[in-house]
Every structure is written in C-alpha cells, then in structure tokens.
C-alpha positions as CSV (number, residue, x, y, z in Angstrom):
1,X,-37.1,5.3,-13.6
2,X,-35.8,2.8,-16.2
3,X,-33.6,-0.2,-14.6
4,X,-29.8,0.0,-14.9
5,X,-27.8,-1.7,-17.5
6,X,-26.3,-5.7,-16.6
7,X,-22.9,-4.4,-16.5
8,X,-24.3,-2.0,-14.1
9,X,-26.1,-4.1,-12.0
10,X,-23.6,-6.9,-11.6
11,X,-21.1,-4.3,-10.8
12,X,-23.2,-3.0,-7.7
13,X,-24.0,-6.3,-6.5
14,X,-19.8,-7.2,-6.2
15,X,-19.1,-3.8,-5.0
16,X,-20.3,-4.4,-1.3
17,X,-18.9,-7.9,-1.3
18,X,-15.1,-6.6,-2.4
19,X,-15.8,-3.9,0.6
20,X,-16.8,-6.6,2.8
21,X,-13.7,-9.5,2.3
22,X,-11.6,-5.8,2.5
23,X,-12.8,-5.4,6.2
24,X,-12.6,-8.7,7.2
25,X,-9.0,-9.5,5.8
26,X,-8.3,-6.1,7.7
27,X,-10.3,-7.1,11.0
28,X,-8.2,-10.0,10.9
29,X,-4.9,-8.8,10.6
30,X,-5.5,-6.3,13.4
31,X,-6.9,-8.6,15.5
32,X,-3.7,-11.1,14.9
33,X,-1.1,-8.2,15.4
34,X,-3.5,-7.4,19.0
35,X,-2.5,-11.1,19.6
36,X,0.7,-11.7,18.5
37,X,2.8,-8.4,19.2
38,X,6.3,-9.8,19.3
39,X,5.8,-11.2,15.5
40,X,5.7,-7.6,13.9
C-alpha cells in the first residue's frame, strides 16, 4: 500500500488534536455551568 501524500498526513495527525481541544473546551464549560448555575 503506498504511503499517503504530506498534505495528507499532516492533515490526519491535527485532526485528533482539533477533536481533542473540542472536548476539553466543552468538558470545561459543562463542568463550570455544573459549578456555577446562578451565572447562566
């Protein structure tokens, strides 16, 4: 199977890490409206 292009490559490698900062800003902002209610 021949390897994938660069663009390709680089493109999979950031993929997981935009999912990942995604879930954690989101983690956090449930976690701070859990905490702090009467601010919403």
């Amino acid at each position: 199977m021949p390897s994938p292009a660069t663009g390709s490559r680089s493109l999979a490698m950031i993929e997981p890490v935009i999912g990942l900062a995604v879930g954690v800003v989101l983690a956090a902002y449930l976690l701070y409206t859990l905490i702090y209610p009467e601010k919403f």
